[in-house]
C-alpha positions as CSV (number, residue, x, y, z in Angstrom):
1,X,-19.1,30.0,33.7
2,X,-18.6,26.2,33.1
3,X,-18.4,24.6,29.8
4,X,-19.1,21.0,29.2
5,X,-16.9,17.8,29.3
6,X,-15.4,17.2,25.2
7,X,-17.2,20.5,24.8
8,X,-14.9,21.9,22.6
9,X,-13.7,19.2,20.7
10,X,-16.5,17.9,20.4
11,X,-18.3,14.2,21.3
12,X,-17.9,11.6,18.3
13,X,-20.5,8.5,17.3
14,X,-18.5,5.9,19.8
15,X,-17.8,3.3,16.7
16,X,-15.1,6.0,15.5
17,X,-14.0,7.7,18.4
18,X,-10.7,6.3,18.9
19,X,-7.1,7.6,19.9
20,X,-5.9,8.0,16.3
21,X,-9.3,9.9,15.4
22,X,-9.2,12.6,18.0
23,X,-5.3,13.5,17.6
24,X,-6.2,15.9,14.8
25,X,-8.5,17.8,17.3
26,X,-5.4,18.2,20.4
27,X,-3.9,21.4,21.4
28,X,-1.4,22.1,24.1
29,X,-1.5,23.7,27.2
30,X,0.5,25.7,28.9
31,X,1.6,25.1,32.7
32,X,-0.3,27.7,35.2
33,X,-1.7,28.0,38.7
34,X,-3.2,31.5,40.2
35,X,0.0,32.2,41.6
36,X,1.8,31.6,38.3
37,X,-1.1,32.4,35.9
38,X,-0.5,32.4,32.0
39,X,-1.0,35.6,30.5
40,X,-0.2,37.5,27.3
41,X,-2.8,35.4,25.4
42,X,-3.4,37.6,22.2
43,X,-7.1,37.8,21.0
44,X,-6.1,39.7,17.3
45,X,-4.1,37.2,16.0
46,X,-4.0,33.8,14.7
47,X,-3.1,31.1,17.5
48,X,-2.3,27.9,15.2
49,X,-3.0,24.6,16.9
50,X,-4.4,26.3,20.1
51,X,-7.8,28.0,18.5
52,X,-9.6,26.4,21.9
53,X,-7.6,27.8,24.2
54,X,-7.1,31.3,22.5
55,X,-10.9,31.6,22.4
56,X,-11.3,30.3,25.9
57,X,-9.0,33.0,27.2
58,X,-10.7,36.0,24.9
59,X,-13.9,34.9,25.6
60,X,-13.1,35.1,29.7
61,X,-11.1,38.5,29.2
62,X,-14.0,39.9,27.2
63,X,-17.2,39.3,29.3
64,X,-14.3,39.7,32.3
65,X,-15.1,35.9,34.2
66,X,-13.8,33.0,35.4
67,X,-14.3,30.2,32.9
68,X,-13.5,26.9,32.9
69,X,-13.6,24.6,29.8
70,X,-12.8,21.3,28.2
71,X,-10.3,19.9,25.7
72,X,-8.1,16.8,25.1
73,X,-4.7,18.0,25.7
74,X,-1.6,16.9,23.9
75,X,1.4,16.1,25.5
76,X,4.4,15.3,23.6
77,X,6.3,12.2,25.6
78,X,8.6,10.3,23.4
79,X,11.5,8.2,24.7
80,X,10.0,8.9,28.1
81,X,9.3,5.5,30.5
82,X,5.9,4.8,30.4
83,X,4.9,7.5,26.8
84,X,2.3,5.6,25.0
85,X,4.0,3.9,21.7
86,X,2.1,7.1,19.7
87,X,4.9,9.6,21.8
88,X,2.5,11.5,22.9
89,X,-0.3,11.5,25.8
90,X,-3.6,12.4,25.3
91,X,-5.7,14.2,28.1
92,X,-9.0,14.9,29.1
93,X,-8.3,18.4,30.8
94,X,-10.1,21.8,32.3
95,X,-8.7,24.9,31.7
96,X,-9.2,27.7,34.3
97,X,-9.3,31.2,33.4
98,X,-9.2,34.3,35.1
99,X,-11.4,37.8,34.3
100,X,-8.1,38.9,32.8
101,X,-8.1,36.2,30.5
102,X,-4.9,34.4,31.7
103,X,-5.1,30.5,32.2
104,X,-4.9,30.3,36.5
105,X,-5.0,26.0,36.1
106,X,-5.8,23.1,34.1
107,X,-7.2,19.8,35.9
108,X,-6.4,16.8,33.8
109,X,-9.2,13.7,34.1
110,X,-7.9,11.0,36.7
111,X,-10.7,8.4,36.5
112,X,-11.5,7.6,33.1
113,X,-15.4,6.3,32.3
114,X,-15.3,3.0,30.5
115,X,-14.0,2.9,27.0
116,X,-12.4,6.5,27.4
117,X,-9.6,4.5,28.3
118,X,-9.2,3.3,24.6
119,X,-8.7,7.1,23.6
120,X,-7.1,8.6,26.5
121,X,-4.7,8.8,29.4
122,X,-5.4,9.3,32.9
123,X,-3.4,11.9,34.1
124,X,0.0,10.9,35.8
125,X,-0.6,11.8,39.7
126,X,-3.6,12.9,40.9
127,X,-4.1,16.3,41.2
128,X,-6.2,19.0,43.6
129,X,-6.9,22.2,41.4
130,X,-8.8,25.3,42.9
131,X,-8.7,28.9,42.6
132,X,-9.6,31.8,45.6
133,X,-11.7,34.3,44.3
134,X,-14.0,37.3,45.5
135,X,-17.1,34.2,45.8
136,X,-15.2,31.5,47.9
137,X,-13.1,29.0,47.0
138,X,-13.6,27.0,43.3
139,X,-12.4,23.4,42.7
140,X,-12.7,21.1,39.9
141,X,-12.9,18.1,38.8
142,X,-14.1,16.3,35.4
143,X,-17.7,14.2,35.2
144,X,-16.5,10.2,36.5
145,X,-14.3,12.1,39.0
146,X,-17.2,12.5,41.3
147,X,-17.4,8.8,42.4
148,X,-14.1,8.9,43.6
149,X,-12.2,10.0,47.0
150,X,-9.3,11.6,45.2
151,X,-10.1,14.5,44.1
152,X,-13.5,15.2,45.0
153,X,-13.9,14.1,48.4
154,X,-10.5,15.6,48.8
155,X,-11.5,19.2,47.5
156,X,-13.9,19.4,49.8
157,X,-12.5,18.2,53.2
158,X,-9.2,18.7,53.2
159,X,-8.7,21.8,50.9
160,X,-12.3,23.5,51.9
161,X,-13.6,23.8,47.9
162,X,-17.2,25.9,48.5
163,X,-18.3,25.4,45.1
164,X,-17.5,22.8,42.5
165,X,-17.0,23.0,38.8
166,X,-18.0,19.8,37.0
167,X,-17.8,19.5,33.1
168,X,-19.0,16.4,32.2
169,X,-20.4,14.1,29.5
170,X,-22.5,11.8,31.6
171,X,-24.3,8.8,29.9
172,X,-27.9,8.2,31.8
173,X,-29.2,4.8,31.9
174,X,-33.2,5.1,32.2
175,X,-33.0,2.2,34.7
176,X,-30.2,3.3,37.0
177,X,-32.0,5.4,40.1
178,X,-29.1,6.9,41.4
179,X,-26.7,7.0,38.5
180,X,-28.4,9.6,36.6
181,X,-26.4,13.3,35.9
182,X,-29.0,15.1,37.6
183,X,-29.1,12.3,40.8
184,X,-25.7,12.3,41.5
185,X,-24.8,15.9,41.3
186,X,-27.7,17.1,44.0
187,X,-26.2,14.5,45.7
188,X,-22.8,15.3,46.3
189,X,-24.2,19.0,46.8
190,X,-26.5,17.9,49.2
191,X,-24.3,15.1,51.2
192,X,-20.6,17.8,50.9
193,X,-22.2,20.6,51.9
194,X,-21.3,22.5,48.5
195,X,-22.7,24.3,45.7
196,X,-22.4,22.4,42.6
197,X,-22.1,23.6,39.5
198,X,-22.3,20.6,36.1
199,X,-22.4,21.4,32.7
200,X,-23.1,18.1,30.7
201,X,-23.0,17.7,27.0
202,X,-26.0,16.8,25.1
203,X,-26.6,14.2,22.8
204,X,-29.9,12.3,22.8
205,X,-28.4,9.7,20.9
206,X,-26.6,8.4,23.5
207,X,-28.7,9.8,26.3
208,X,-26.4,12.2,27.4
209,X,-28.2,15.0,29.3
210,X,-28.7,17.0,32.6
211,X,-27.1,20.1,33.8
212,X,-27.7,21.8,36.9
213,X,-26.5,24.6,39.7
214,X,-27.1,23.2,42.6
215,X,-26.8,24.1,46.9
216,X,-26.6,21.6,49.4
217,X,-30.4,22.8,50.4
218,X,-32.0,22.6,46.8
219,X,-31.6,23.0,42.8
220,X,-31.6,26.5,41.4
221,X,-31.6,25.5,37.9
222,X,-31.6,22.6,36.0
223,X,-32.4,21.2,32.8
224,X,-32.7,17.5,31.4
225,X,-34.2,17.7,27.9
226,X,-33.9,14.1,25.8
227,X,-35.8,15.3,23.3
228,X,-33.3,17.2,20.7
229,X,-29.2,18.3,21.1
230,X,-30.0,21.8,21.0
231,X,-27.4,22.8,23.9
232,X,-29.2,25.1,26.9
233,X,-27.7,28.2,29.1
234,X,-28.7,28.2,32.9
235,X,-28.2,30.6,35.1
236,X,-28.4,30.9,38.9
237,X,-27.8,32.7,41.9
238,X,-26.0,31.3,44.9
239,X,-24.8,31.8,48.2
240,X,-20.8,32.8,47.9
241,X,-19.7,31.0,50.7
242,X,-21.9,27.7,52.3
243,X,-20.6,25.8,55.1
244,X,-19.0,22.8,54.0
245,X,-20.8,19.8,55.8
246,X,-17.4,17.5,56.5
247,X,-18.3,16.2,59.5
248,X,-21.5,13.6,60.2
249,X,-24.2,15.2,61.9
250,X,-26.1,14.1,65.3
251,X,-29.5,12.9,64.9
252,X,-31.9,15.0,66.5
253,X,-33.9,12.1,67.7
254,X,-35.5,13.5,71.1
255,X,-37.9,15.7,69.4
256,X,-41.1,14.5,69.5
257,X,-42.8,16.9,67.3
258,X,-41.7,15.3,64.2
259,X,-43.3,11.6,63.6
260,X,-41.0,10.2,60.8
261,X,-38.1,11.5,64.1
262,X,-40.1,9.1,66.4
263,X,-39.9,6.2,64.0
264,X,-36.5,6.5,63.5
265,X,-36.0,6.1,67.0
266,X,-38.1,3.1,67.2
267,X,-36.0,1.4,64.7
268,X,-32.5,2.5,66.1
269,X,-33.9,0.2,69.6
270,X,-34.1,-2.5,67.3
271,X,-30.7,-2.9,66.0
272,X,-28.2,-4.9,67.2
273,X,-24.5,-4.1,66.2
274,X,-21.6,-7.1,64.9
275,X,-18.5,-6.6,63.2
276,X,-17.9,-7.7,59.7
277,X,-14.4,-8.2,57.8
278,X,-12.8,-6.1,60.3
279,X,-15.2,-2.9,60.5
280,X,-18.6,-2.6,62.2
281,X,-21.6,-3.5,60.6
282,X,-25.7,-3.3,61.5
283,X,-28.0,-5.8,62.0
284,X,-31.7,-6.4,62.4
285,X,-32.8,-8.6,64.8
286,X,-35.2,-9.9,62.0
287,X,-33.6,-10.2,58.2
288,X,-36.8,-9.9,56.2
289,X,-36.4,-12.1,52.7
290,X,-36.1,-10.6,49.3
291,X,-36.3,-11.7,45.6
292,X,-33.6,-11.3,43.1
293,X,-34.1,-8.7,41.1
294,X,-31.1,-7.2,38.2
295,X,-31.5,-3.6,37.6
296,X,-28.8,-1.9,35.9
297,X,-26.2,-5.2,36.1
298,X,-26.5,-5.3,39.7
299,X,-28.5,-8.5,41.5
300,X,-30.3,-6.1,44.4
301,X,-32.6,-7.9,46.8
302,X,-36.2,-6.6,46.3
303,X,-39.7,-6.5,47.7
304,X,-42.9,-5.1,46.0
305,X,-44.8,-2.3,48.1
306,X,-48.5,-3.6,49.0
307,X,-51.3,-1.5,49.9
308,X,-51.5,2.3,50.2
309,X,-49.8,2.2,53.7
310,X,-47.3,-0.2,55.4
311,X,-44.2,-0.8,56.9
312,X,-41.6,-3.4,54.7
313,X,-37.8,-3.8,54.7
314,X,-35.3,-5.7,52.6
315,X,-32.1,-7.1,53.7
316,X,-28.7,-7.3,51.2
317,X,-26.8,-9.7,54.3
318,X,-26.3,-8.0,56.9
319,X,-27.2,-4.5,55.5
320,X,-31.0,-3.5,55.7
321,X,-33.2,-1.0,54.9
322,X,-36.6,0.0,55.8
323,X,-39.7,2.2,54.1
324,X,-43.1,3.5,56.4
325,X,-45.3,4.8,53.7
326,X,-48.9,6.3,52.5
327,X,-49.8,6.6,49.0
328,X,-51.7,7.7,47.3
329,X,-53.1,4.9,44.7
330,X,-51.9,1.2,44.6
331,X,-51.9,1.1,40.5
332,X,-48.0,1.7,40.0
333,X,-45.8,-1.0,40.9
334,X,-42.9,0.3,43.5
335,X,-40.3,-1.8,45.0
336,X,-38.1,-1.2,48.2
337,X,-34.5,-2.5,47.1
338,X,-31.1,-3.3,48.6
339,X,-27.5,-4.1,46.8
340,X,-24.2,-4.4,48.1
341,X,-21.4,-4.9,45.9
342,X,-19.3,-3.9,42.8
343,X,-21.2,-2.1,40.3
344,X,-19.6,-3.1,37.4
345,X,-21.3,-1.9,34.6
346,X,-20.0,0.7,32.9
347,X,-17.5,1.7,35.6
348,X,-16.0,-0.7,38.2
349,X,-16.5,0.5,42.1
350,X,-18.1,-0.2,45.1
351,X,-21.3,0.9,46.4
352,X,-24.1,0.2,49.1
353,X,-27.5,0.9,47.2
354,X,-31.0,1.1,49.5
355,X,-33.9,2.5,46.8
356,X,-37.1,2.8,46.6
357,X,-38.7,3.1,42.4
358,X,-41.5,2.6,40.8
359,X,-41.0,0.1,37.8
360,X,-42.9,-0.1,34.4
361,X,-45.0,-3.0,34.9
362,X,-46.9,-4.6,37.5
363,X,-44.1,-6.9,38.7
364,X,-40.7,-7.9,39.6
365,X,-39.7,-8.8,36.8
366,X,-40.6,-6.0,35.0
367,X,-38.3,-4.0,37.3
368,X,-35.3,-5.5,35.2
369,X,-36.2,-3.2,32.2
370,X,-35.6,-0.1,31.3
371,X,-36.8,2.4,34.1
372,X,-39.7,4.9,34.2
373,X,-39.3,9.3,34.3
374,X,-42.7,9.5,35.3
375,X,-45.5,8.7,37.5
376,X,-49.0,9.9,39.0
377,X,-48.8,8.0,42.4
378,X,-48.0,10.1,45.5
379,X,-46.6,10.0,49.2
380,X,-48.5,11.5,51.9
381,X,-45.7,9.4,54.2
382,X,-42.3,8.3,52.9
383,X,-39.3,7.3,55.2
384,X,-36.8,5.4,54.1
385,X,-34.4,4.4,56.6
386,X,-31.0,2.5,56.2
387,X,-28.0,1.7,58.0
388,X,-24.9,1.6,56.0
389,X,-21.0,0.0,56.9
390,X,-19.6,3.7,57.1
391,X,-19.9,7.3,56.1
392,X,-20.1,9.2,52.4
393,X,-23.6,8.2,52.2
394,X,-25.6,10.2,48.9
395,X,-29.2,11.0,48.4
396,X,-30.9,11.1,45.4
397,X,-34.9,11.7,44.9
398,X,-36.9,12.3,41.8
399,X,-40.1,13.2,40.5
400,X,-42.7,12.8,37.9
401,X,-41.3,14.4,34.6
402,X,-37.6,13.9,35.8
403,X,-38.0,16.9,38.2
404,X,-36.3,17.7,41.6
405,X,-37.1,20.6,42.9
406,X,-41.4,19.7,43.4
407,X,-40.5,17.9,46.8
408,X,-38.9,19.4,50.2
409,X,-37.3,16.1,51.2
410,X,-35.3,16.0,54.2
411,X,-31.8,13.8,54.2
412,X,-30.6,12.8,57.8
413,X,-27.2,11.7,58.9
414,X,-27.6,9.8,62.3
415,X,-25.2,8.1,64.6
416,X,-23.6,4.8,63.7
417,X,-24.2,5.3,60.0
418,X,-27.8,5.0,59.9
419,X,-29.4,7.9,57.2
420,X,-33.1,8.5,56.4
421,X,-34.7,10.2,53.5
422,X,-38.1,11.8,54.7
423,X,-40.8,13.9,53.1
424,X,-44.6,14.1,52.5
425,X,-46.5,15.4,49.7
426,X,-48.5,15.6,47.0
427,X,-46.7,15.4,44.2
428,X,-46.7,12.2,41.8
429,X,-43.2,10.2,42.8
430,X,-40.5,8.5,41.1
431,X,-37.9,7.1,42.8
432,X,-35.5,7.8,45.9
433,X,-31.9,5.8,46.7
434,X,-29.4,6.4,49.0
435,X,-25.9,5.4,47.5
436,X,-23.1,4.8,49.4
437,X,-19.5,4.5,48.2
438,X,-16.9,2.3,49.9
439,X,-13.7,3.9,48.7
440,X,-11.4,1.7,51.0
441,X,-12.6,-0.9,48.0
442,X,-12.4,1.2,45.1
C-alpha cells in the first residue's frame, strides 16, 4: 500500500507553507534497510514526536503489508559544514515498512519541485532504495523524481526495480499535454517496462489530483476527480514480476499487414541523417513551416489539422514530427505541435515535445489558454510519428473525460530514435505527446 506525497503532514495553502511553519509537524527517522530493518516499534504506547511513524509501523504490522508513506523528516545538523543556519535539515522522505511492522528503508526527495526548495532540503547524495519481496522487486522514489535519471531511470536499468512506488503531490496544469499526474505515470510504466504504482494528494484548490496502478500494457485503476478533496482508495491486481523493457526495441517494419507499419516505413526512406552538437540528429528532406504557438511557457512550433483526413508535419529545427489521420468531424480545433528546449516553468529540465491536442477555440491562438479534458471528435486513423536526438522517449494519450484506458493505442520504439504512437477508434479524443527527456542536459 502507498500513501501520498505530504500525506501525513499534511499539504498547506502555499502563502504559509514555509520552512519555519512545517517544523512543528517533523519527526525523526530512524536509519534501516531490509537487511538492517528497524524493529521493536511499540503500537500500545505513546511515541512522542514520532506519532507518524508509530502509526505507519502498526498500521503495516496490523493488516500485515508493505507500506510505504510520507513525512518531512527532521534531521538535527548543527555546527555541521553545509547544516542550514536553522541546525537542522528538513526532508521530504518515504518510509518503507515491512508486514512485521519494522521500517526496511526511507527514500529522502532528491529533486525538489519549484518552491519546495524554500521549505526543504534535497537530500545529501542521491540515493537507490528498494526492497525484494515475495511480488518482485519494489523501488521508490518521490513525485518530481520521475523526470530525472537518478533515481528512477536508475531503479529500473541498473538495479531491475519491477514495480515502482510513487507518493506524490503533483500540480496539473489544464494546458500542459504531457505534464499531467496521470500522463506521466502511464508513461514511465509504459516506456520502463514497469508497473507503476502513484498515490497523489488531493486538493482541488490547487489542482492536485490523479492516482493510478498502472502496467506497462494498460491502467488497472485510476482516478482523477477535480471536483471535491475527498481522498479515494484504488485497488488493483498486477502481474508480480513484468519484464523490464531496458533495451530499445526493433521495429517490426516488414510486416505488411499492418498499414500505419507501412507508413512508417515510407517515412523512414525519407530521412536523411546529420550530426548536431556532437550527437546524431534526423532530418527531413523537406522542413514544413510552423507558427509560434506558447502553451504551458514553452514557444512550440504549431500547425492546425485541416479536413477530416490528411497528412501534416511540423518541424522544431532539425527535429520533426508527422500525423496521417481520419476523423471524425472537423468542428474541434486540433493542432500537431513540436518543442525542443528547456521547460522552465515550474521545474527547469530539458525535453523534446511532439503532440497532437485539441485546443478550446477555433484557432492558434486559442491554443495558448488553458487546455480542454474533453472532446466529441474521433480517430478512425491516428499515427503520429517522430524522430527524436536519443532514447528515454514517453507516451502519453488521453481521452474525453480525462480517461485512459477507452483506447488500445500502440507505442513503437524504432531504430535510430524514431517512435510512433498508433491507434484507431471510435472514441472522442483529447490529446497525445510523446516527451522526451535529455538528461545529458538536465
Amino acid at each position: 500500500m502507498v500513501a501520498a506525497e505530504y500525506g501525513i503532514n499534511g499539504f498547506m495553502p502555499r502563502d504559509w507553507y514555509n520552512r519555519s511553519s512545517i517544523y512543528y509537524y517533523m519527526e525523526r527517522i530512524p536509519d534501516a534497510t531490509q537487511e538492517q530493518p528497524y524493529c521493536n516499534i511499540p503500537c500500545d504506547q505513546a511515541m512522542p514526536n514520532q506519532e507518524g511513524f508509530q502509526r505507519s509501523a502498526c498500521l503495516a504490522r496490523q493488516h500485515q503489508m508493505y507500506l510505504v508513506t510520507n513525512l518531512v523528516e527532521n534531521l538535527p545538523c548543527e555546527n555541521k559544514e553545509g547544516c542550514p543556519s536553522d541546525g537542522h535539515y528538513q526532508f521530504n522522505t518515504n518510509m518503507i515498512f515491512d508486514p512485521n511492522g519494522c521500517l526496511i528503508g526511507k527514500y529522502r526527495k532528491t529533486h525538489l519541485y519549484s518552491e519546495e526548495h524554500e521549505r526543504m532540503d534535497k537530500a545529501l547524495e542521491a540515493s537507490h532504495v528498494y526492497f525484494d519481496t515475495e511480488y518482485g522487486r519494489f523501488g521508490t522514489f518521490i513525485c518530481m523524481d520521475i523526470l530525472f535519471h537518478d533515481p528512477a531511470i536508475t531503479l529500473v536499468e541498473e538495479y531491475g526495480v519491477q514495480h515502482v512506488i510513487c507518493p506524490a503531490a503533483w500540480n496539473n496544469s489544464p494546458d500542459n499535454v504531457w505534464l499531467r499526474s496521470l500522463d506521466i505515470q502511464f508513461a514511465f510504466a509504459k516506456r520502463m517496462g514497469v508497473n507503476f504504482l502513484a498515490s497523489n494528494i488531493q486538493r482541488v484548490e490547487e489542482n492536485f489530483a490523479g492516482t493510478g496502478i498502472f502496467t506497462p500494457e494498460k491502467p488497472v485503476n485510476y482516478t482523477y476527480n477535480m471536483e471535491y478533496d475527498e481522498a479515494t482508495l484504488i485497488i488493483g491486481r498486477l502481474t508480480a514480476k513484468p519484464e523490464a523493457k531496458t533495451k530499445q526495441a526493433e521495429m517490426p517494419i516488414k510486416r505488411s499487414d499492418r498499414p500505419w507499419l507501412q507508413w512508417i516505413r515510407k517515412m523512414v526512406t525519407n530521412i536523411q541523417h546529420i550530426v548536431l552538437n556532437g550527437f546524431t540528429a534526423t532530418k527531413p528532406r523537406r522542413k514544413p513551416s510552423g507558427q509560434d504557438v506558447v502553451i504551458y511557457g514553452n514557444t512550440y512550433k504549431a500547425t492546425p489539422l485541416v479536413g477530416l483526413r490528411g497528412h501534416t508535419s511540423v518541424c522544431y529545427g532539425c527535429l520533426c514530427c508527422n500525423l496521417e489521420y481520419r476523423r471524425s468531424s472537423e468542428k474541434e480545433f486540433f493542432i500537431l505541435g513540436a518543442f525542443v528546449g528547456m521547460q522552465v516553468y515550474e521545474g527547469t529540465f530539458h525535453v523534446e515535445v511532439r503532440t497532437v491536442i485539441r485546443c478550446p477555440g477555433n484557432d492558434l491562438a486559442s491554443c495558448e489558454q488553458p487546455g480542454v479534458n474533453t472532446s466529441s471528435t474521433s480517430f478512425q486513423t491516428f499515427n503520429l510519428y517522430g524522430n527524436f536526438n536519443a532514447d528515454y522517449v514517453f507516451p502519453a494519450l488521453m481521452t474525453s473525460g480525462f480517461t485512459f484506458d477507452k483506447i488500445d493505442w500502440n507505442f513503437i520504439r524504432g531504430d535510430n530514435n524514431y517512435n510512433a504512437i498508433t491507434f484507431s477508434s471510435g472514441y472522442p479524443f483529447v490529446s497525445a505527446a510523446m516527451m522526451r527527456r535529455d538528461y545529458r542536459i538536465f
